[in-house]
C-alpha positions in Angstrom: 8.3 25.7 -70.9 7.1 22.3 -71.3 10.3 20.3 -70.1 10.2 22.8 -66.8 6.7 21.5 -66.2 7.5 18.5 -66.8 10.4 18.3 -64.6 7.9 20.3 -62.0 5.4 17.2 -62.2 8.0 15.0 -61.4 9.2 16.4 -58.9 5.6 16.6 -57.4 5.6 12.8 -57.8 8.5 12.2 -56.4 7.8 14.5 -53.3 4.3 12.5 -53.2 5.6 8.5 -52.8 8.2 10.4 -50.4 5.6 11.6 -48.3 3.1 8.1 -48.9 6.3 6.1 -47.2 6.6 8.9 -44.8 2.5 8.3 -43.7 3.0 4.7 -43.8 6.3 4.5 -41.5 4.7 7.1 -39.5 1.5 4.7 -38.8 3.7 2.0 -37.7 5.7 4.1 -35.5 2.3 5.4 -33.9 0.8 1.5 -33.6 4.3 0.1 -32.0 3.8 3.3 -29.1 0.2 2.4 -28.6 1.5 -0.9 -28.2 3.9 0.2 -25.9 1.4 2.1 -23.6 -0.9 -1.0 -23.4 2.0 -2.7 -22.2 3.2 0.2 -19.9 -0.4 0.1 -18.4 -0.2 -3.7 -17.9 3.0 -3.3 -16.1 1.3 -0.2 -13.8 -2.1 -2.0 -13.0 0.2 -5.1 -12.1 2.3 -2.7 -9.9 -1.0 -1.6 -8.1 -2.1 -4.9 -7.1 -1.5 -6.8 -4.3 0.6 -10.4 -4.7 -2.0 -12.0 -4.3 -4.4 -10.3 -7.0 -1.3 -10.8 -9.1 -1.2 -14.6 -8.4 -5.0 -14.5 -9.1 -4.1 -13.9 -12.6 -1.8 -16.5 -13.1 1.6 -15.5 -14.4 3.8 -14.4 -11.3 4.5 -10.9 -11.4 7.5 -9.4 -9.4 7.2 -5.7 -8.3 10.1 -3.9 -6.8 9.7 -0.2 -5.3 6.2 -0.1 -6.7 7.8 -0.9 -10.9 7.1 -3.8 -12.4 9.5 -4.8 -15.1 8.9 -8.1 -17.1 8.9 -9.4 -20.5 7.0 -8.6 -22.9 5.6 -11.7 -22.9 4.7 -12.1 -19.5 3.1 -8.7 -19.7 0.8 -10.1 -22.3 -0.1 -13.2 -20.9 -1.1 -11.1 -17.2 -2.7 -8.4 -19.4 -5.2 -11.0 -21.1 -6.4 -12.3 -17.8 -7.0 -8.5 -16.9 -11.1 -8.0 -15.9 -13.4 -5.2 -15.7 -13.2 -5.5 -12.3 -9.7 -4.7 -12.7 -10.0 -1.6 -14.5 -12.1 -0.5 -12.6 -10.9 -0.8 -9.4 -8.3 2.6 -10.5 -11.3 3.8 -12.5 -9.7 2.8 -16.3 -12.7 2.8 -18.7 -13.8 -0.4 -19.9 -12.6 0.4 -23.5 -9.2 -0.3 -22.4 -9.8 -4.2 -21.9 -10.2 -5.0 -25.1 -7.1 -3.4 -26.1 -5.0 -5.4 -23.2 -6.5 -8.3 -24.2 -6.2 -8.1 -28.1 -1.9 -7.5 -27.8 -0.4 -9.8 -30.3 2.8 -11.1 -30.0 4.1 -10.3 -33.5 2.9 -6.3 -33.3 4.3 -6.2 -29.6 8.0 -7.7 -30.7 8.1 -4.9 -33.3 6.9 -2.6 -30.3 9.8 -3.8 -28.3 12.7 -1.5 -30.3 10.4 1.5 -28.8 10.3 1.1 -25.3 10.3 4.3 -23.1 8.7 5.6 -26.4 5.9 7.6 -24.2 7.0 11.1 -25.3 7.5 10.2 -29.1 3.3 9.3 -29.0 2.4 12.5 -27.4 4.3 14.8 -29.1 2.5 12.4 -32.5 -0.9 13.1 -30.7 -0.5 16.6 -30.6 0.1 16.9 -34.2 -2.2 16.2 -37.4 -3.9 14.1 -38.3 -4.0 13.1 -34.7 -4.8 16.0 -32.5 -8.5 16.4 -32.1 -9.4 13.0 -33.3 -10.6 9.9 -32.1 -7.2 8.7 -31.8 -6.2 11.7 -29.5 -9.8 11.4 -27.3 -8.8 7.1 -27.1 -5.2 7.5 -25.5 -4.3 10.5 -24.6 -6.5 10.0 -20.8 -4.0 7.0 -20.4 -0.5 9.2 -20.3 -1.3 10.5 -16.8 -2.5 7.5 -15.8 0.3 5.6 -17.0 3.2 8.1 -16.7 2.3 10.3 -14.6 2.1 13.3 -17.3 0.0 15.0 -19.3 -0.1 14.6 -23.1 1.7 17.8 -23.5 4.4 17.9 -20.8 5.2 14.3 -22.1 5.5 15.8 -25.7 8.0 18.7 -24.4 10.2 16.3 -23.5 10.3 14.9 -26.8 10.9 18.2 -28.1 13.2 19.5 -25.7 14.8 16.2 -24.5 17.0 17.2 -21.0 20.0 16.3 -22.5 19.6 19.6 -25.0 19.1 22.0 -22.0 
């Protein structure tokens, strides 16, 4: 009786560091998305400005067929020069500036491996310890804004990716 318990409260240790790396890769995989959706909203604000608002901010950015598509860098260095008066000109909250303007380079580069990662974060969102928390209420808004979805049609894709149909 003793050795089974035993062996039962190791295995309840073992399942417990298994699920503390599982929280902690799961945290990065959830800041590199964010990341990612800063960036994607960089790239769409850019995409709804004129040339020459771009060239007020600096950095040439190109848009083709209303997409702008740049480096990660570049994104950056535009989305640091981004004002309030920018945001709110297509009615993004101001709490959204200081998150453009805070992207560092070395979170964004591991952010890079993730790109079109937009269903991955919602389908995170909608699950604990997410859903219904300040993390849900700070960017969730952005998705339609951004991609043009919802938080929960973007999360059906990632659970019933179009390939699988």
């Amino acid at each position: 009786m003793d050795q089974q318990l035993a062996e039962v409260e190791a295995d309840v240790a073992r399942f417990q560091q298994k699920r503390k790396r599982y929280n902690v890769m799961e945290r990065a995989h959830f800041r590199a998305y964010t990341d990612n959706l800063v960036l994607d909203l960089a790239a769409k604000l850019a995409s709804l400005m004129s040339s020459k608002e771009r060239m007020n901010h600096g950095d040439i950015l190109w848009v083709k067929n209303g997409t702008c598509k740049h480096s990660t860098a570049r994104l950056m260095r535009f989305a640091a020069t981004l004002t309030d008066k920018d945001l709110e000109k297509h009615n993004i909250p101001h709490k959204y500036l200081k998150c453009l303007k805070e992207l560092k380079m070395h979170r964004v580069t591991q952010a890079e491996g993730s790109r079109g990662s937009e269903a991955a974060l919602a389908a995170l969102l909608l699950t604990p310890p997410y859903v219904n928390s300040e993390c849900f209420e700070l960017w969730a808004p952005l998705l339609p804004f951004v991609y043009g979805y919802a938080v929960h049609e973007l999360a059906a894709r990632f659970w019933n990716p179009p390939f699988c149909s």
